[in-house]
C-alpha positions as CSV (number, residue, x, y, z in Angstrom):
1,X,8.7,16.3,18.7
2,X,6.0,13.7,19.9
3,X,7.7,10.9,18.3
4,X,8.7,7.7,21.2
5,X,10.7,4.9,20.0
6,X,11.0,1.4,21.0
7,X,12.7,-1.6,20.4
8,X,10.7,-4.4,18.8
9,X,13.0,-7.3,19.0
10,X,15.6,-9.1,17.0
11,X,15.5,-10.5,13.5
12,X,16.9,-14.0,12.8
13,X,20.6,-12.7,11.4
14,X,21.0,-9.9,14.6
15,X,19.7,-7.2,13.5
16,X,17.4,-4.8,15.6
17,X,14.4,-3.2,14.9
18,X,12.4,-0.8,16.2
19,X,9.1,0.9,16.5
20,X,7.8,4.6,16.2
21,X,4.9,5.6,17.7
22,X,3.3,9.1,17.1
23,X,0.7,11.2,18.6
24,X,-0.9,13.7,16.6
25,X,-4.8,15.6,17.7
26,X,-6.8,12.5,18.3
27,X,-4.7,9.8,16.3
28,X,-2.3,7.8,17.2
29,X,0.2,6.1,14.7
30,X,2.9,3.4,15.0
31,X,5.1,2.5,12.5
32,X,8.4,0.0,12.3
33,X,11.8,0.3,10.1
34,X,11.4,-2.9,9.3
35,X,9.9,-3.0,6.1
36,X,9.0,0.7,6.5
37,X,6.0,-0.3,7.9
38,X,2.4,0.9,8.5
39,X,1.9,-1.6,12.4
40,X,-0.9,0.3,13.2
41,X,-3.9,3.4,13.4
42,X,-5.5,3.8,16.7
43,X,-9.1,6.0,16.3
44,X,-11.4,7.2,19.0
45,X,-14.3,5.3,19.7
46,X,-16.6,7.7,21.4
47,X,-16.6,6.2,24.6
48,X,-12.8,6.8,25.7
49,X,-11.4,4.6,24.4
50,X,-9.8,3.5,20.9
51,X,-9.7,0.9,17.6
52,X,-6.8,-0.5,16.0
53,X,-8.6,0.1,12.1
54,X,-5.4,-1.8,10.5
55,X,-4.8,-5.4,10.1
56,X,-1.3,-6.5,11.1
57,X,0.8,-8.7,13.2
58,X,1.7,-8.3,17.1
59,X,5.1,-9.0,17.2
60,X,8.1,-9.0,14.8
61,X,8.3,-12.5,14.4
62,X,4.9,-12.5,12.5
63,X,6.3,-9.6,10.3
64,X,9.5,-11.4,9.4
65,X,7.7,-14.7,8.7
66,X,5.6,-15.1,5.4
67,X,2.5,-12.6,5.9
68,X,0.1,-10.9,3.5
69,X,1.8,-7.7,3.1
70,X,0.6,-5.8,5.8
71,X,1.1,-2.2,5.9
72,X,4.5,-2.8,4.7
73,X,6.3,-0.4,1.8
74,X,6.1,-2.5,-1.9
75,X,9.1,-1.9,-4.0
76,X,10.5,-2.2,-6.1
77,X,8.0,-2.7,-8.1
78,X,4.1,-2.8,-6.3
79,X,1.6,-5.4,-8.1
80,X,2.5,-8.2,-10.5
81,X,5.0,-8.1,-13.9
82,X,3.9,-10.7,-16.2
83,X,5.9,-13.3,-16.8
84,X,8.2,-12.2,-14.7
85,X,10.8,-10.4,-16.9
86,X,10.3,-6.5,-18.8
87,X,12.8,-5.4,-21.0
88,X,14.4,-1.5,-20.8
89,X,16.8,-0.1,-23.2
90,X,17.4,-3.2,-25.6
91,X,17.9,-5.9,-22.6
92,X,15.8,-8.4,-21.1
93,X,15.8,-8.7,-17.3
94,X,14.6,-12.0,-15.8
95,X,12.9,-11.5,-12.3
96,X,12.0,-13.9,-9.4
97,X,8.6,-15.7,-10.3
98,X,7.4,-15.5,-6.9
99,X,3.1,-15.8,-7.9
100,X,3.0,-19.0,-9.8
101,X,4.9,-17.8,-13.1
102,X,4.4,-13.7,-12.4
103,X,6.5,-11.4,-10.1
104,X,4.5,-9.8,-7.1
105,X,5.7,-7.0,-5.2
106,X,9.5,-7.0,-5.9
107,X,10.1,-10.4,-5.5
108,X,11.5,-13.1,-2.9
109,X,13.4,-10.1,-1.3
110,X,11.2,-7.4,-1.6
111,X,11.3,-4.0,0.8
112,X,9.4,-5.7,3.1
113,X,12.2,-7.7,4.3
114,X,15.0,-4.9,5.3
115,X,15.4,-2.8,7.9
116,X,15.5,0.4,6.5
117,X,17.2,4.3,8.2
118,X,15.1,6.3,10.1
119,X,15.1,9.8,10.9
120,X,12.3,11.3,13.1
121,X,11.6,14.9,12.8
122,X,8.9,18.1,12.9
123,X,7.7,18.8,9.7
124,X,4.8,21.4,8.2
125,X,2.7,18.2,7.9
126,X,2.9,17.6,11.3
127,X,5.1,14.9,13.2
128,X,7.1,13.1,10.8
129,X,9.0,10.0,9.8
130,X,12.0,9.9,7.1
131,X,13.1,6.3,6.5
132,X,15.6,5.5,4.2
133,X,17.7,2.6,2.2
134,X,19.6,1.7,-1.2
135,X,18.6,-1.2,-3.3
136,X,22.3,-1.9,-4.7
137,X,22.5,-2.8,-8.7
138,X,20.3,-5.8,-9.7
139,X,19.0,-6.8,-6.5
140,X,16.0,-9.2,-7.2
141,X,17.1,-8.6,-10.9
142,X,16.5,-5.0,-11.2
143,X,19.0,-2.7,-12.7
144,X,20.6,0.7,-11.4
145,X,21.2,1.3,-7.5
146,X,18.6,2.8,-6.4
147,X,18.4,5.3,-3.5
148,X,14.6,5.1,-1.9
149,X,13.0,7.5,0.7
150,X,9.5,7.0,2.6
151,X,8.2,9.8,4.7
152,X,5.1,9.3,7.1
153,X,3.5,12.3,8.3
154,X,0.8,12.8,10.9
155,X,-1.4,15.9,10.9
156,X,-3.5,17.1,14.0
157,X,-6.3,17.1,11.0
158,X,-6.4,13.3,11.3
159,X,-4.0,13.1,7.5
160,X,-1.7,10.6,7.1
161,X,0.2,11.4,4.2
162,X,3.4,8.9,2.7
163,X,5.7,10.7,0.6
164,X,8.1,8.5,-1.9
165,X,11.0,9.5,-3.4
166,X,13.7,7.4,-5.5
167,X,16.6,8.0,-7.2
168,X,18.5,5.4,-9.8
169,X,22.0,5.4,-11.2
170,X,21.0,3.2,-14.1
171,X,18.0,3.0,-16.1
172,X,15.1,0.9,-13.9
173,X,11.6,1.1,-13.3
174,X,10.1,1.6,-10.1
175,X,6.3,1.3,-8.5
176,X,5.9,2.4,-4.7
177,X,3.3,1.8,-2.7
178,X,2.1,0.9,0.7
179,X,0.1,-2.2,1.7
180,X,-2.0,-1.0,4.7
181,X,-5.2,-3.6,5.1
182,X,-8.1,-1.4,6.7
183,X,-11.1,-2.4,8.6
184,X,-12.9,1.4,9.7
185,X,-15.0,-1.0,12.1
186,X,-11.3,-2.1,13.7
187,X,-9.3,-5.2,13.2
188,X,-10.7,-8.4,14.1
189,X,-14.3,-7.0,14.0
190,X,-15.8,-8.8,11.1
191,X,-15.4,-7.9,7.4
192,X,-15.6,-5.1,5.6
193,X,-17.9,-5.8,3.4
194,X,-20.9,-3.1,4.5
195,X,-18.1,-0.8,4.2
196,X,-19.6,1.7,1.8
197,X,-17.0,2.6,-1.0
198,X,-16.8,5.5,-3.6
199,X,-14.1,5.9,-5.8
200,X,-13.7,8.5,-8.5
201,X,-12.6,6.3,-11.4
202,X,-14.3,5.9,-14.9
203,X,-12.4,2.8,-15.9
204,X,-10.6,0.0,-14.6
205,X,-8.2,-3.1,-16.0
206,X,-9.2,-5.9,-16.5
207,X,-7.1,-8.9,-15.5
208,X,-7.0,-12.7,-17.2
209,X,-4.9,-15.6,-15.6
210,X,-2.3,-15.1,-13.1
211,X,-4.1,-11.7,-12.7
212,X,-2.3,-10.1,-15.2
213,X,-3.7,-7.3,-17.2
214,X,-5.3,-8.5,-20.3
215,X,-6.3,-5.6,-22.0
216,X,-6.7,-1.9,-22.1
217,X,-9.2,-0.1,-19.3
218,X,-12.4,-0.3,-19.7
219,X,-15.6,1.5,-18.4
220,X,-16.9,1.1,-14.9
221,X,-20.3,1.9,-15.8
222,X,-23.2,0.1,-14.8
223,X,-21.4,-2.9,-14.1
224,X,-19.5,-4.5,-10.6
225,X,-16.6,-2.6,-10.7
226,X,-18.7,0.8,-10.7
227,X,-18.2,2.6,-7.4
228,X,-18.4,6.3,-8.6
229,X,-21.4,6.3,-6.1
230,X,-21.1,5.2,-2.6
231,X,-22.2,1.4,-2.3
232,X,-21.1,-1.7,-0.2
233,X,-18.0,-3.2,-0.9
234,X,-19.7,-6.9,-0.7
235,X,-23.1,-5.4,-3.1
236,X,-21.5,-7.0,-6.2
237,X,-18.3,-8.5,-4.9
238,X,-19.9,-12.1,-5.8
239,X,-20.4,-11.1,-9.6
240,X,-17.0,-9.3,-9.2
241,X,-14.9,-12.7,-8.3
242,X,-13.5,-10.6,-5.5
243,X,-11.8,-7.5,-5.7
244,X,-7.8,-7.2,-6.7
245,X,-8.0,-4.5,-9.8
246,X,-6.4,-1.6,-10.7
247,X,-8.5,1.5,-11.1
248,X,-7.7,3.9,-13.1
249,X,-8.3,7.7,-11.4
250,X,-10.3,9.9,-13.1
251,X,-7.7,13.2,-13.6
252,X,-7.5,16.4,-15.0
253,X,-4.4,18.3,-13.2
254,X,-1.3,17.4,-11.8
255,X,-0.8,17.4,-8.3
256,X,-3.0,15.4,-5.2
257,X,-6.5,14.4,-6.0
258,X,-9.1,13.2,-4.0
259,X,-10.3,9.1,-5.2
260,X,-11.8,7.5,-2.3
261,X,-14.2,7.7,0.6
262,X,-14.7,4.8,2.7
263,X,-17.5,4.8,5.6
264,X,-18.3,2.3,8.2
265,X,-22.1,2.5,9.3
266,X,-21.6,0.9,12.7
267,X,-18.7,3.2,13.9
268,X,-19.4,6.4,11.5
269,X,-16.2,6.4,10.7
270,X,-14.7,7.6,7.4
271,X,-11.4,7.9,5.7
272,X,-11.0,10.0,2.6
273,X,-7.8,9.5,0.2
274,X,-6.2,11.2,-2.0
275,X,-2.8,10.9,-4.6
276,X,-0.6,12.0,-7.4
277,X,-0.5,8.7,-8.6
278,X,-2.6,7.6,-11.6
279,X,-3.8,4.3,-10.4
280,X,-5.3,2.2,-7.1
281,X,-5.4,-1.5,-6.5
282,X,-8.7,-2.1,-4.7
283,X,-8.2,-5.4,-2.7
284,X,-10.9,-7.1,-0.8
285,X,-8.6,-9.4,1.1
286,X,-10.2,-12.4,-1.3
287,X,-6.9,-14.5,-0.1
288,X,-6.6,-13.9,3.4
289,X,-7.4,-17.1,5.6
290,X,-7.5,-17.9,9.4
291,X,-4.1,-15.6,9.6
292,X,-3.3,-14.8,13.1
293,X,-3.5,-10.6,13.4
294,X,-3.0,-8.9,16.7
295,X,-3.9,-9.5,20.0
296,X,-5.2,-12.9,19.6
297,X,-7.8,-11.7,16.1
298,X,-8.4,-14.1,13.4
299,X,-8.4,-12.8,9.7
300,X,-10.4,-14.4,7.4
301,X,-11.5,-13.5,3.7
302,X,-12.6,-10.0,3.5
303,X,-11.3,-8.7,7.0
304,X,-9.9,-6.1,5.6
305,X,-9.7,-3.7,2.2
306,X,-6.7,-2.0,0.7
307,X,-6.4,0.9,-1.6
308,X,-2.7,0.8,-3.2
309,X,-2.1,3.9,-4.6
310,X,0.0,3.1,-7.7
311,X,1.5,3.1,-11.3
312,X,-1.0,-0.1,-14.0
313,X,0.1,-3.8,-13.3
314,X,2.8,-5.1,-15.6
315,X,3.1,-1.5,-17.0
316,X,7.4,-2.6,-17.9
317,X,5.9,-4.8,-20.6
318,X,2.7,-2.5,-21.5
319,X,4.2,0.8,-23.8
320,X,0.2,1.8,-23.5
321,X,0.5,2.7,-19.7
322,X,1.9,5.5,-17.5
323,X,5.6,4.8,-17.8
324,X,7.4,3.3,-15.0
325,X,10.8,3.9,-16.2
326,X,13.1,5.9,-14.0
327,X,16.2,7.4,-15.2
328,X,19.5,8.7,-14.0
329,X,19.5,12.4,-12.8
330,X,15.5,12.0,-12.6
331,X,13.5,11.6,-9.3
332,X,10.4,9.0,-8.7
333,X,8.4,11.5,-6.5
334,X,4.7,10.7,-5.4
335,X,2.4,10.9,-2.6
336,X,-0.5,10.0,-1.1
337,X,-2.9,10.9,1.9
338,X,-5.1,8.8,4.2
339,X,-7.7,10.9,5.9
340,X,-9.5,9.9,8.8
341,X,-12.7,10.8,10.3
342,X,-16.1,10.6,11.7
């Protein structure tokens, strides 16, 4: 099993976490239990050597302190809630308003913020990495303990795939997802915005204040937010206001489907994406601002692009989306794959 661990340091209350580093074909992967995270993606270059193509932090101290997110697991609920309160089975639950008066990303205390169980192991996906925790009843405000797995996997055929599963005892509503910021170019070198983008959705939601949906999707077509052919991320990004939507994935069977295909035309790299999920939240990194990444980088607006494979924004208080609601006896199962190459 080509799995190494290392320690990588000491959170503020004692605890210990630890890193995970994996070598599959020409890719090399490291991950952290501390906020089940995505640290990093190392790529060949051509020349010998290799390219960090994920934004991040360099030590643990910059992942414990307030960052944007990076490649962390989102739970449990991924995006915003409006108003920060949903209602399920007769009863209002109040959340943490933790983005202005909305709830982002499951709050003050989000997944982010624990060190989760891990469990290295060979699977038929290749090299694999099982971690594990329980949100107990009402943490953050959220009923029904819920029992959460994330499962990285990294195939020789450069796939990264991240397989959720979740469990409740109580009537909830989850929305997993991971936060990984790209840059196919590598971190640090520039912004992604010649990155050319293609994504197979028809529609997208529109968002009012607070970036909260304020309506039903609507058609792509012809407008900023069309990127069913390939184009640069920054060609309409201007007349967009900067991506941070939700697209809505154009599908007709259950199971994986293929969404996205980003290139770089410096590097010639590409990464491909697929899900079972019926959503992504394109971000263009419109908020990020002189943040200090790794190894002594700088990231400023636009150094990096995320596609957050997801249930809609605020779908608790929207009976018109895909239902978020998870009940006892059921299992939140999705995944999705990051495929890398050149």
């Amino acid at each position: 099993m080509s799995i190494e661990k290392k320690n990588f340091g000491l959170l503020a209350g004692g605890e210990e976490a630890s890193l995970f580093i994996i070598k599959s074909g020409e890719i090399t992967a490291t991950f952290s239990d501390y906020g089940a995270t995505l640290v990093s993606i190392l790529l060949p270059d051509g020349r010998g050597g290799a390219d960090d193509v994920l934004l991040g932090c360099s030590t643990l101290g910059g992942y414990a302190a307030k960052h944007p997110f990076f490649g962390v697991t989102v739970g449990r609920f991924a995006n915003r809630i409006g108003g920060s309160r949903f209602s399920l089975g007769g009863r209002e639950y109040p959340l943490a308003a933790n983005d202005g008066v909305n709830h982002l990303h499951g709050g003050r205390k989000g997944f982010n913020t624990f060190v989760w169980k891990s469990e290295p192991s060979d699977g038929p996906k290749g090299p694999a990495l099982r971690f594990s925790r329980t949100s107990p009843d009402g943490e953050e405000g959220y009923p029904g303990k819920l029992d959460v797995t994330v499962t990285f996997a990294l195939g020789g055929d450069g796939a990264l795939s991240i397989s959720y599963e979740a469990r409740t005892s109580a009537e909830t509503v989850v929305n997993l997802t991971n936060h990984a910021y790209f840059n196919l170019r590598g971190e640090g070198s520039g912004t992604i915005l010649d990155h050319e983008l293609s994504l197979a959705c028809s529609k997208y939601i529109p968002v009012g204040q607070g970036l909260i949906p304020s309506g039903e999707p609507i058609a792509v077509a012809g407008g900023p937010f069309d990127f069913r052919t390939p184009k640069k991320i920054g060609k309409d990004i201007v007349e967009a206001g900067g991506y941070d939507h939700c697209f809505v994935l154009d599908r007709y069977e259950p199971g994986l489907r293929d969404f996205a295909d980003v290139r770089d035309p410096i590097t010639g790299r590409r990464m491909t994406a697929a899900t079972t999920l019926p959503g992504v939240q394109l971000y263009s990194g419109n908020f990020l601002a002189g943040f200090a990444g790794k190894r002594g980088s700088v990231y400023d607006k636009h150094a990096g692009f995320c596609l957050e494979t997801e249930l809609f924004p605020d779908s608790p208080n929207r009976p018109s989306f895909p239902t978020a609601r998870l009940l006892p006896g059921e299992i939140w199962a999705h995944e999705t794959v990051y495929r890398f190459s050149r």
